[in-house]
Steps between C-alpha positions, in 0.01 A plus 500: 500500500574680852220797568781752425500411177151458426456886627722607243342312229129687600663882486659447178170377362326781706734702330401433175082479500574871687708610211287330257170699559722830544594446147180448386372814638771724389329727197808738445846404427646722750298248796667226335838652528420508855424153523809365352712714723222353814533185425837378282684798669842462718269576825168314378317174682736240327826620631363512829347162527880362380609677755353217747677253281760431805293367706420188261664194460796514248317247334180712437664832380536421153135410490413831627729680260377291204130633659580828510670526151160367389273751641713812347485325168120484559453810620732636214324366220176635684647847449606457154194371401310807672748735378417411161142460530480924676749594165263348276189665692674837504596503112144419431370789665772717314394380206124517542564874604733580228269352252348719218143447417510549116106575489518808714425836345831690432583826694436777263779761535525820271737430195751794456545712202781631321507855555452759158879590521639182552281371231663755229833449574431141476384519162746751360794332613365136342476701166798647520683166577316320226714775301798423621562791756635405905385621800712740672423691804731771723555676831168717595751769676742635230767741453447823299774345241315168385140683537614826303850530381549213322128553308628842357284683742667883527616598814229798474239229378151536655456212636794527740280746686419382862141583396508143297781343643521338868851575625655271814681657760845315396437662156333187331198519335167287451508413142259681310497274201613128418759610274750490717549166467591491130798705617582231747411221247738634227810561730449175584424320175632505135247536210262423414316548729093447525330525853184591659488738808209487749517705826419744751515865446509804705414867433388796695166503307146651689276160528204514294272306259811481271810534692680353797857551643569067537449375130574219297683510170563237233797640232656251268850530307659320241881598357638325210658613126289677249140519710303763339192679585303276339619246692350694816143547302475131439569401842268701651262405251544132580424629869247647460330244322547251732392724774187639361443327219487683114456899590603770331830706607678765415820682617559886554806640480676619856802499752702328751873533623580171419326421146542695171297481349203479712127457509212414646246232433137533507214208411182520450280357753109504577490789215781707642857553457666474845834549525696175636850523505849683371806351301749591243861392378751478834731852463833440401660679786317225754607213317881663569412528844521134505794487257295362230594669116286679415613424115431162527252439727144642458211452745106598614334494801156567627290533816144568653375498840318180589185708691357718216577138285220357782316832502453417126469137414252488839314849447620592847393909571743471786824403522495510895276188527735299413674540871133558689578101558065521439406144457177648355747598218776233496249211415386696163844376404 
């Protein structure tokens, strides 16, 4: 072995106890990248000491080659070994921070409540579906046409006044009731029909313990051959019933454009007959508004505002509370 040789033999081993303790002190898997690229890389030690490969004997090249080859494997497996060893460290730590202790106290956090309103409508509409009705719900902005005209309201009718109605620049209007969208129901639908209406209202009422101008209506409609009155009673009996359990009711005798006849219906509640909502047969000249006949096809409808409902199932004295968004208030509910 000539001393050229022998030299070669030392860095490559030099080589590898150097790269062999910077492996073992690399904590992050970036410094190993590092490493690899140090010492396995196109410019690392190895190449270099090859490099003095032509000064050797032809004889002792492939030795030196076969040496070299070694040492990469070495240091290779080195790296692969604390590659794995810094994944398995960092997944542990992941895990131990990720880990739930089950035995900890819970966060408490305030539970949220269905609001009054949303409550109501809940429960009307489940009652009414149990009976067979469908949701339906319209536009909020309306035309004077589905809102008046086509309920039978006269064009010298009261309630066109601007003192009730809210009239849009581009002539539209802010519905004051949810019957507009039994117009828009029946153009679009053959009988029979049965649906329930809940919705926003709008009217240019002075806000006070029993009024607002933004309201919320529920009406309900049903259209088919031979309904009668009694047909009405006994549906809002079965309402009623199943809203506030077995009270007494009664119905007064009174008028709408778009029922004849009409009334309104009162129950007795807490030892006092409050007033709760109006109804009455659908007029003939609204069910050919639609194109319905009015010789075959009979029909009754019925509505009530869903804020005096709360102001009387809840014994509210104030219907404005219900938008004070008073937490004080909201978790009586």
């Amino acid at each position: 072995m000539t001393v050229q040789l022998a030299e070669l033999e030392a860095q490559l081993e030099a080589i590898r106890k150097e790269a062999q303790q910077a492996l073992v002190s690399a904590d992050t898997l970036d410094q190993l990248e590092q490493l690899r690229v140090k010492y396995l890389g196109k410019k690392g030690p190895i190449p270099q000491v090859l490099g003095g490969m032509g000064k050797l004997d032809p004889s002792d090249r492939p030795r030196i080659g076969a040496r070299a080859n070694e040492i990469k494997e070495a240091i290779q497996t080195d790296l692969d070994q604390r590659r794995t060893a810094l994944q398995a460290a960092q997944l542990k730590a992941q895990l131990e921070a990720e880990t739930l202790d089950v035995t900890m106290p819970g966060v408490f956090s305030l539970q949220g409540r269905v609001h009054p309103l949303n409550s109501i409508i809940d429960r009307v509409l489940d009652i009414f579906v149990g009976l067979g009705y469908t949701v339906a719900e319209g536009p909020e902005m309306e035309t004077d046409y589905y809102n008046f005209e086509a309920l039978n309201f006269l064009p010298d009718h009261p309630a066109r006044d601007m003192q009730d109605t809210l009239y849009l620049p581009d002539g539209n209007i802010m519905r004051t009731h949810t019957s507009s969208v039994q117009i828009r129901y029946m153009e679009a639908n053959e009988p029979p029909v049965r649906i329930v209406i809940p919705g926003r209202c709008y009217r240019r009422d002075s806000v006070d313990a029993t009024h607002t101008a933004v309201f919320h209506q529920i009406e309900f409609l049903a259209i088919d051959e031979g309904l009668t009155f009694t047909d009405l009673k006994g549906t809002l009996r079965m309402f009623l019933e199943q809203f506030f359990g077995d009270v007494p009711i009664r119905m007064r005798p009174s008028f709408f454009p778009f029922t004849e006849p009409s009334a309104e219906v009162d129950l007795q509640w807490k030892g006092r007959w409050l007033e709760i909502m109006g109804c009455g047969m659908v007029d003939p000249n609204v069910l050919k508004s639609v194109g319905y006949d009015p010789e075959i096809y009979t029909g009754f409808a019925g509505g009530f505002g869903v804020e005096r409902l709360a102001a009387v199932l809840y014994q509210i004295d104030d219907i404005r509370r219900l938008y004070t968004s008073d937490l004080r208030f909201l978790k009586q509910f």
